[in-house]
N, C-alpha and C positions, 0 to 999 in steps of 0.2 A: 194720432197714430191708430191703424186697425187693428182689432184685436187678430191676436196671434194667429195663423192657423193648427188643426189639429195636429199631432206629430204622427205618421206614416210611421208603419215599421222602419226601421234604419235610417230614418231621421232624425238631424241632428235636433240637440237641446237648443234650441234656439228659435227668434222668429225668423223664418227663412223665405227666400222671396217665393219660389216654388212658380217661379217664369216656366212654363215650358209643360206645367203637369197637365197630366189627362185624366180625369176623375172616372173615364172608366176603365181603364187599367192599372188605374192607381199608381200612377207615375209618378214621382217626387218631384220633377223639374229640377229649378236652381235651388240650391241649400244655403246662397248667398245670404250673408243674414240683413235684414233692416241698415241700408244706410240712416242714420241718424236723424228723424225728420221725417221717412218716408216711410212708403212700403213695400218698396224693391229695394235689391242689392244695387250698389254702385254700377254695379256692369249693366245692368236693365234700367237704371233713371231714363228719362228721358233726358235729352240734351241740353236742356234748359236747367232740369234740376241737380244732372249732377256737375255741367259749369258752376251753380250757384252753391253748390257740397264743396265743391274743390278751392272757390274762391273765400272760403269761408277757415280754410285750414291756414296754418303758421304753421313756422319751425319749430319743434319740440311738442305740438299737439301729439294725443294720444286719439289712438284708430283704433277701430272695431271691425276688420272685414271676415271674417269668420266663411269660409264657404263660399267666397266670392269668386267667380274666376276670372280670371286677369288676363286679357289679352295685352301685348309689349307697349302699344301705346295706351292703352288705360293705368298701366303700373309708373308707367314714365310718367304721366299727368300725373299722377297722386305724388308720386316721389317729386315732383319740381312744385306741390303746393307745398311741401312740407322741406321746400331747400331752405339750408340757414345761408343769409347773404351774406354773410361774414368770409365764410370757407367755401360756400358754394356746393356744398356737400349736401346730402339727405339729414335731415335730425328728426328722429321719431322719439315720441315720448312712450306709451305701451303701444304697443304693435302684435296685434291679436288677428294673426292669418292662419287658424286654426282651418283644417281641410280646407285651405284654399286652391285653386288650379291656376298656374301661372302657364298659359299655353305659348308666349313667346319668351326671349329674352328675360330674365328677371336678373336687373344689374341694381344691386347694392352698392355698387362700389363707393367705397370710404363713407358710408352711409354712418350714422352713431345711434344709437340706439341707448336711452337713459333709462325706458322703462323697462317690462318685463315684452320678452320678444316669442310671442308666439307662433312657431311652424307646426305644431304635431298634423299630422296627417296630412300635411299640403303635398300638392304634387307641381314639381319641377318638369315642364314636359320641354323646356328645352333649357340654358343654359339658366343655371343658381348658382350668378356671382356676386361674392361678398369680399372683396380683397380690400385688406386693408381698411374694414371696417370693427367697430367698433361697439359693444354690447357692455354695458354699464351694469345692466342687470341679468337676471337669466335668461336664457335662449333655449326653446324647446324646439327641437325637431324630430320628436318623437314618432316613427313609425312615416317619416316623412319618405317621399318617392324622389327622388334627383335623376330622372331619365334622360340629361344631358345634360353635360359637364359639370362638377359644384366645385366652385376655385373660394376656398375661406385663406386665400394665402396671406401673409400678414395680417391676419385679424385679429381682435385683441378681445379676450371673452374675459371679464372680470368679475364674473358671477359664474354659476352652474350653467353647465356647455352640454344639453341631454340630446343624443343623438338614436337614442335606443331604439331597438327594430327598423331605422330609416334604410332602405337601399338605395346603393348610389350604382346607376348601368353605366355611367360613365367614368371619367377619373374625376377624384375627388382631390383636390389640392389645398390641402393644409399647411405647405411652406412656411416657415418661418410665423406660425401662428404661436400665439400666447395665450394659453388656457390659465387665467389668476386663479380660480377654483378647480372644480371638478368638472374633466371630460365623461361624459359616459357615453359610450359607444357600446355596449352590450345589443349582441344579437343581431347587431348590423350586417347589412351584407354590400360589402363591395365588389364589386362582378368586371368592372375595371381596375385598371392600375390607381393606387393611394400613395398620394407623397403627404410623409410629414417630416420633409426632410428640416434638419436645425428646427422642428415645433418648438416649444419652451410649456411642460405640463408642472405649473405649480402644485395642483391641487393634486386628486387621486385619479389616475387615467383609468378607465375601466372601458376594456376590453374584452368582455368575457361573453364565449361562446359568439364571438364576431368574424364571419368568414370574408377569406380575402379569395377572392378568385383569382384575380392578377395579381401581378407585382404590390407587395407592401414594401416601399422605403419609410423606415425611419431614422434615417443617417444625420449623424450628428443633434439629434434629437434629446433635448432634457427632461429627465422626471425628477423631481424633486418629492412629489412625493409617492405612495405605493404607484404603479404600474400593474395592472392586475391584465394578463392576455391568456386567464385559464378558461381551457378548452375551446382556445378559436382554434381557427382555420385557416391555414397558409395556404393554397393550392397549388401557389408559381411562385416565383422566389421571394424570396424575403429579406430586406438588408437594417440590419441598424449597427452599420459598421460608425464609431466614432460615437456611437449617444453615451448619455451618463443614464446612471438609476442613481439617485441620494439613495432611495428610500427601497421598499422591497420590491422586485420582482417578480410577481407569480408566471409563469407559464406554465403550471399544473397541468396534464392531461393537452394540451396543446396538440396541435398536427399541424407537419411541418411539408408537405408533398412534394416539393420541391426545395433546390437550393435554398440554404440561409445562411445569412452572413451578419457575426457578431464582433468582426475584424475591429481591434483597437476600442472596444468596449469599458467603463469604467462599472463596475456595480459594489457599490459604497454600503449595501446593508445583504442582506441575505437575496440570492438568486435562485428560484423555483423552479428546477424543468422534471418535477416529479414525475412520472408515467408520461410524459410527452413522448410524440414519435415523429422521428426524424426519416422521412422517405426517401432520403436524397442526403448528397454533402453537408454537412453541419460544422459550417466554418467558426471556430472561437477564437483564433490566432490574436494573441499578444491581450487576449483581454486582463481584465485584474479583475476581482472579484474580491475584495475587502472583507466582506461578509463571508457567512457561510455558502455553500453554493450545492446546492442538491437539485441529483440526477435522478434520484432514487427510481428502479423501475423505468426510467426512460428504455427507447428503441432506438438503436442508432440505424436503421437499413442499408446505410451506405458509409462512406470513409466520412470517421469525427476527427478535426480537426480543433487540438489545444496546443499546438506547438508555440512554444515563447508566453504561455498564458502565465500567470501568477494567481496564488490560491492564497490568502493572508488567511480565512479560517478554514472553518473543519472545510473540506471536498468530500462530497456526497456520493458514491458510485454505484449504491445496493441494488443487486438484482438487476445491474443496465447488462443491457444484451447492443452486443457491435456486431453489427455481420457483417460488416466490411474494417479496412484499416482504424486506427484507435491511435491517430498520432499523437504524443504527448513530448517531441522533441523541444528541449529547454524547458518545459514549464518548469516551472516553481510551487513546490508548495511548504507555506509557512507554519504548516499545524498538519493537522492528519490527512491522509487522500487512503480511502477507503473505497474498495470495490469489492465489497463483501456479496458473495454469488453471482459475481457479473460473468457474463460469457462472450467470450473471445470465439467468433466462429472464424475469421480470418485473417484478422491480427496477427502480420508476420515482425512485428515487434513491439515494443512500448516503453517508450522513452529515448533518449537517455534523460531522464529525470530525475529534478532535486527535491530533496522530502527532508525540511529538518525536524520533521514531527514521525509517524507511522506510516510505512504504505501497507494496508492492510488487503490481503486477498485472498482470506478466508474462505473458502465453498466457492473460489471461481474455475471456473472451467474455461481449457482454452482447449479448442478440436485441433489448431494445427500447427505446424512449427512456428517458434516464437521465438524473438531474443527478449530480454528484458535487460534495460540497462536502469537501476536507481543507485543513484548517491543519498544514501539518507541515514535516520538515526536506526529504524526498524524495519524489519520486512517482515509480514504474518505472511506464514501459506500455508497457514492449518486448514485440512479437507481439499484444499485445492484437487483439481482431476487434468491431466494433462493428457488428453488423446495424441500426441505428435511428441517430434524430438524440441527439446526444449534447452534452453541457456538463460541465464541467470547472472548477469556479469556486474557484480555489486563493487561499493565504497562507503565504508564508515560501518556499515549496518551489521547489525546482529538480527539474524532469521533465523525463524519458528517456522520449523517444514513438518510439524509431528502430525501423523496420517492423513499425509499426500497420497495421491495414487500416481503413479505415471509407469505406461509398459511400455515404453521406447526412452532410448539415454537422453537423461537431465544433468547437466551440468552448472553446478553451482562454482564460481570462480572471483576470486579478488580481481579487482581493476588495479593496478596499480597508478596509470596516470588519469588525468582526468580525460571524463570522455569528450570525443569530439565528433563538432556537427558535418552534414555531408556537406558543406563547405570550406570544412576543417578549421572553423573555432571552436576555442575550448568552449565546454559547458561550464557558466559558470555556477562555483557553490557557495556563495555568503549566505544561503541557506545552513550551510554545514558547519558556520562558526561557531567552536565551542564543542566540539566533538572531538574528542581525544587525538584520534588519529583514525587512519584510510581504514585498517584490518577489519576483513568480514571474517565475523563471529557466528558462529551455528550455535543455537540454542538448543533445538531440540531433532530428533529422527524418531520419535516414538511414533509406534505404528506403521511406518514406511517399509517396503520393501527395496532395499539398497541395490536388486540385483544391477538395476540399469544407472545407478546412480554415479556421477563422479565429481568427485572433491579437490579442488585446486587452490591451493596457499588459500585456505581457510583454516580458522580460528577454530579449535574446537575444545580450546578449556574448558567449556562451561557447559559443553552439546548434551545433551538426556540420550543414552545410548536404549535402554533398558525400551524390551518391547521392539525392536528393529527387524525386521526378517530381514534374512539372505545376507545377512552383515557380513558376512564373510566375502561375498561378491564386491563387496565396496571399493571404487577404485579412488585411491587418494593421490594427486597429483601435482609436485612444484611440493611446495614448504606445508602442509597442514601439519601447524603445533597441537600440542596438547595441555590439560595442566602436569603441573610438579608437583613433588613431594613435598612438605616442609622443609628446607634447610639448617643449618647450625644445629646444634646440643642444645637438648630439653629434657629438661626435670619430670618423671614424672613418677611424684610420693619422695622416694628418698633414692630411687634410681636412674641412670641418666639414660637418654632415649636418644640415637639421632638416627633419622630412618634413611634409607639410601636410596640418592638420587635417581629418578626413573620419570618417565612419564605414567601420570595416571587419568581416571577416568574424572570427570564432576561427579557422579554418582558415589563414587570413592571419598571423596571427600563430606559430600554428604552425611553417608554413612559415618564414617570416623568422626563428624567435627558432634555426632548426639551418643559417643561411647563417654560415659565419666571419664574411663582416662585418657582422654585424648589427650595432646599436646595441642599448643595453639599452631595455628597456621592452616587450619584445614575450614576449607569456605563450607559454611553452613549453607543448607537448601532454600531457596528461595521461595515463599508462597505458593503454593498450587506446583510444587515441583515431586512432590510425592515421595515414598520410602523407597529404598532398595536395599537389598542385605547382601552380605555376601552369595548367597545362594544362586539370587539372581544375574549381580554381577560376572561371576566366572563364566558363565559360559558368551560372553560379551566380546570378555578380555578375548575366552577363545576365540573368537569370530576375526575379531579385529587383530589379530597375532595370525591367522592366515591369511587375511589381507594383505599383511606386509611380508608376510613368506611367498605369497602368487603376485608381488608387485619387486618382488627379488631381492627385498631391503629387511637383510636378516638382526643389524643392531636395531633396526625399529620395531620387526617382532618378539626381539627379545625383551624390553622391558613389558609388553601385553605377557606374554608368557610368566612375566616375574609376575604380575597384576594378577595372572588368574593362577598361582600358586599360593600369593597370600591369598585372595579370597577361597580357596578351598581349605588352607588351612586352616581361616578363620570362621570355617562354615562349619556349624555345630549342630544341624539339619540333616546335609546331604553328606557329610564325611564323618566316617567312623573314628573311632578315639584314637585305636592304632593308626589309622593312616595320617590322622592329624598329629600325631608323634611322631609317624616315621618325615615327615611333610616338614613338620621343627627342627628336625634334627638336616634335614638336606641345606633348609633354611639357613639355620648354625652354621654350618660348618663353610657351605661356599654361597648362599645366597642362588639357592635353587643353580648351581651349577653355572652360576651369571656373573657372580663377581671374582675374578680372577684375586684382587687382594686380599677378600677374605680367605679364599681356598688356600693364596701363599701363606696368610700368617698363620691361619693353623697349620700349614707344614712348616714354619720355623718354627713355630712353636713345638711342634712335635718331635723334630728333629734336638733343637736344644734340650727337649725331655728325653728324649731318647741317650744323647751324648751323658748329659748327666745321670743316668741311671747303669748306663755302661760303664764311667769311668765307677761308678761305685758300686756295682754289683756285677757286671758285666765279663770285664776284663780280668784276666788271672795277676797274682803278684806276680811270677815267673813265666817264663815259655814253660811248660813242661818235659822232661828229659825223657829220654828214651831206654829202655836196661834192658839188658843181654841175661839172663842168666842160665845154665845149662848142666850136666853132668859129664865129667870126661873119665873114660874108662881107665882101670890102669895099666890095662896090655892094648890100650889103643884101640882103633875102631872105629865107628860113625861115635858122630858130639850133636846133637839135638841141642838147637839154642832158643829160649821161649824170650821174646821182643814186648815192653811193655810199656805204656806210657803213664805215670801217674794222670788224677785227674785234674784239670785247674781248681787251681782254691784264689778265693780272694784274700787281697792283700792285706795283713796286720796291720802295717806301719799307713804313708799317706797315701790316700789314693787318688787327690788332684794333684796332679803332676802335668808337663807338658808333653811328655812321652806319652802318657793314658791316654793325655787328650787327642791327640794327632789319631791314635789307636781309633777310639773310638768316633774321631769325625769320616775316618774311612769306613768301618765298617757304616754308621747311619748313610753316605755319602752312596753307597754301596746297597743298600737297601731300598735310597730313592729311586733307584731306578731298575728296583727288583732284582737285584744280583746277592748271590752270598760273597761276603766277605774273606772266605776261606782261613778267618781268624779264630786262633783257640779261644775259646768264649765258658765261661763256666754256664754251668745249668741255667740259672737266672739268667744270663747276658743270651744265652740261644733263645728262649722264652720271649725275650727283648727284642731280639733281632726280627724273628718270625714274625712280630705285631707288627714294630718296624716297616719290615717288606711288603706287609697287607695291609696298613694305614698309611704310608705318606707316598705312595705310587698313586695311589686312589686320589689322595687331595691335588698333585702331581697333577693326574689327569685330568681334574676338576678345573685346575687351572687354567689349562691348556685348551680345557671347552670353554672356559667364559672367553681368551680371548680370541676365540677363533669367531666363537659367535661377533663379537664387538667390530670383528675386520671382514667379516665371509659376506660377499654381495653374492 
């Protein structure tokens, strides 16, 4: 063998034949390296020596062409020295075609490959087929060139499968291949269509920063293990409708420029499309997602497509922006679905959707009308921004709206049956099992401006009123309950308590349930739900007591009215002592002018005080008589008669009798309704009467305004 030549800049490590150079331009010629024996590459022997190279190979030898370039019948030769007669097939043992040029045909077909299979930097200048062959050990095609068609479809790579920087100008066909290790396709560029439809990737598929200019199918395609396709490049559509992922999925940072399609998708561990951006439709229909599944920061450009998908963990939404529709009809999610600051630029709905965990929407903003339909356990819309008119048509869930903004009407409303699809099946919710019942429950309005706000058969035992502007504007519509008061008789120290029926605020109970003497029954404040004192409260109660005066429902602003009477009289701040006296005493006697039976019983009671102090001081023993007495002349003449009446006196002997009593149920009977009696009455009993006439007309009247209040629409 000659000794090596020198190596030329950009010459390869190797001896190379260097057929063709010119030493005074310093041309490199062929970079074919040393057939085995010689001093030229296979392609440049002479006729004789490389017959006698070729006859000299078996099936399963191991080659060295490094730099050789291959015209279709030179690659044919070599591959039928090296056929096994058994199968009729190629069997190579190390196959070392590092920058080799294959200027025709280069057909592997069903070829096997037992050593290490080297392509880096070889160029395919017309078809690179490999179907249904076979690599034992690793395969490099590193930075390799496929300039007409590269078909690997059924191939079986049971070692490292490195494809890194190769370009393929034509389609690449990986059907039905089987990666037993690792694919790496980083930084590859496919410039035609790539099918790996049904591929099987044992190993870790790497994908990263790999642009697809045409069409990439991956349909019905397996990863078993990671799938990593962060920051490639889709240009034309993209399908891996039916694949699985075991293992993770990254599409971090991805671009998707065109259509993609994730239709009937399984991902079995976590799914990445962190900051990816979707230029086009971005179809996920009916997929499952087992793992977590983060969008975090993704772009939708156009309508996203999750209708019938299924989330088993957390759903990741933060910071995704949709400029086009945001379908989420049917999904399912089995844990949280979180779209904390995502933006809705044209999303005219979302969902109807099942959440038996949280749907969280946080600091999302949506620009224009929207419906929302969720069944689920929670709804967060704290900080939300709603630029358009907005609906909210829930089931099951308790929602946190505390400083929302929205200047056009928001409607928050119960669903009562379940929702149904535009085909008109029900949505189903075995998501929802285990959830008490339908009723949406409002948790909080802190910080909202209620002017545009309206409420329908919602839940608001528990809602945080404290801090709401324009609560008075709030329109409540259909059944929204509120909480209660304790019920039954309660001890409290040595005196008995029972407070009277009303609706009250959660704040309210709050309060009362951290006073020592409370009574039980009043729901203590929940973590992070903060104080409120009487102070705060009243003017609340006010708000919401003319809400239901401008909604025409005057028994329902009457117990707000009772609510913000005790809280001023129990505000020891903002209400002075006399008023909080005079405020006890209205309390007393008819319950802020509200309860018609207290107002009655103190006027029975007043009245039987009355009747008993009449019959015993009131009423005279006798009528009193009348005397004439006069002088008469004795020659006759005018008689002057003076007329006089003794005064009543009370009676010696008994004075409960049935005659007194009769007496005195007329005269009190007589006073209720502010008349005199025109009964002789001793000094005490007139005294009597006069309180009489000016206390039980008054409780009268008291009565008469609780139940007018309780019936006046």
């Amino acid at each position: 063998m000659s000794t090596p030549q020198p190596l030329m800049p950009g010459a390869p490590s190797w001896p190379y034949c260097a057929h063709g150079a010119d030493p005074d331009t310093d041309a490199i010629g062929c970079r074919g390296i040393h057939a085995p024996g010689h001093t030229a590459c296979l392609a440049h022997l002479t006729d004789i020596d490389r017959d006698a190279y070729l006859a000299g190979l078996s099936s399963g030898n191991d080659i060295d062409h490094r730099g050789t370039p291959f015209t279709q019948l030179l690659l044919n030769a070599l591959l039928d020295a090296l056929r096994d007669p058994a199968t009729g097939h190629p069997h190579l043992g190390i196959a070392r075609f590092d920058s080799a040029t294959f200027a025709g045909a280069a057909q592997f077909n069903s070829a096997t490959f037992t050593g290490l299979a080297d392509f880096n930097r070889a160029t395919f200048e017309d078809l690179a087929w490999f179907p249904s062959a076979t690599f034992k050990d690793s395969v490099w095609f590193i930075s390799a060139s496929f300039q007409g068609a590269a078909g690997f479809s059924s191939a079986t790579f049971e070692e490292t499968a490195g494809f890194d920087s190769a370009t393929f100008e034509s389609e690449a066909q990986f059907d039905s291949a089987t990666f037993e290790q690792d694919a790496q396709f980083p930084s590859a560029t496919f410039k035609y269509s790539a099918w790996f439809h049904s591929a099987t990737f044992k190993g870790h598929a790497r994908f990263e920063s790999t642009t697809f200019k045409r069409s990439a199918w991956f349909g019905s395609a397996t990863f078993k293990d990671s799938a990593l396709f962060v920051s490639a490049t889709f240009e034309n559509i993209a399908g891996f409708d039916s694949a699985t992922f075991e293992n993770v999925a990254a599409f971090r940072t991805a671009t998707f420029e065109n259509g993609i399609g994730f239709k009937s998708v399984t991902f079995e561990d976590t799914a990445g499309f962190d900051s990816a951006t979707f230029e086009s439709d971005a179809g996920f229909d009916s997929v499952i997602f087992k793992g977590d599944a983060r969008f975090d920061s993704a772009t939708f450009k156009d309508s996203a497509w999750f209708s019938s998908a299924t989330f088993m963990g957390d759903a990741r939404f933060d910071s995704v922006t949709f400029k086009g529709a945001a379908q989420f009809e049917a999904a399912t999610f089995e844990s949280d679905a979180q779209f904390i600051q995502a933006v809705f630029e044209r999303a005219d709905s979302l969902g109807p959707l099942v959440c038996s965990g949280r749907v969280v929407l946080s600091g999302a903003v949506f620009s224009g009308p929207v419906t929302l339909s969720f069944a689920g356990r929670r709804v967060e819309c704290r900080r939300t921004r709603w630029s358009s008119t907005a609906e909210l048509r829930l089931r099951y869930a308790t929602v946190d709206f505390a400083h929302a903004v929205f200047e056009y009407p928001l409607t928050i409303a119960a669903e009562p049956d379940r929702f149904l699809l535009p085909d008109g099946r029900p949505v189903g919710e075995q998501a929802c099992v285990g959830i008490p019942d339908v009723a949406v429950r409002l948790a909080s309005l802190r910080g909202v401006d209620a002017a545009h706000l309206v409420l329908a058969d919602v839940d608001l035992s528990g809602c945080l009123f404290t801090g709401t502007v324009h609560l008075d504007q709030l329109r409540l519509e259909g059944r929204c309950s509120f909480a209660e008061v304790p019920s039954g008789l309660h001890w409290r120290r040595w005196r008995p308590v029972r407070f009277t029926q009303r609706h009250a605020l959660a704040e309210e109970h709050h309060w009362r349930a951290r006073q020592l003497a409370a009574g039980p029954g009043w729901n203590a404040a929940a973590l992070g739900a903060g104080h409120a004192g009487p102070a705060q409260l009243a003017p609340v109660y006010r708000a919401l007591r003319k809400a239901f005066e401008d909604g025409k429902n005057e028994p329902g602003a009457a117990d707000f009215y009772y609510g913000e009477m005790e809280m001023r009289r129990h505000d020891r701040t903002g209400t002075s002592r006399s008023e909080r006296g005079l405020l006890h005493g209205y309390w007393l006697l008819s319950g802020y002018g509200l309860r018609a039976s207290r107002a009655l019983g103190w006027l029975v009671a007043a009245m039987l005080v009355t009747i008993l102090l009449l019959m015993g001081f009131g009423l005279p023993g006798h009528s009193p008589k009348h005397e004439a007495t006069g002088t008469v002349p004795p020659r006759g003449g005018k008689v002057t008669f003076e007329i006089d009446k003794e005064d009543p006196q009370n009676p010696i002997g008994n004075r409960i009798t049935s005659e007194r009593f009769e007496k005195a149920l007329n005269v009190t009977l007589d006073s209720v309704v502010f008349r005199s009696s025109g009964q002789d009455l001793t000094t005490a009993g007139t005294y009597i009467e006069m309180a009489s006439r000016l206390l039980e007309p008054t409780l009268l009247a008291l009565a008469v305004l609780a139940v007018r209040g309780r019936i006046k629409r």
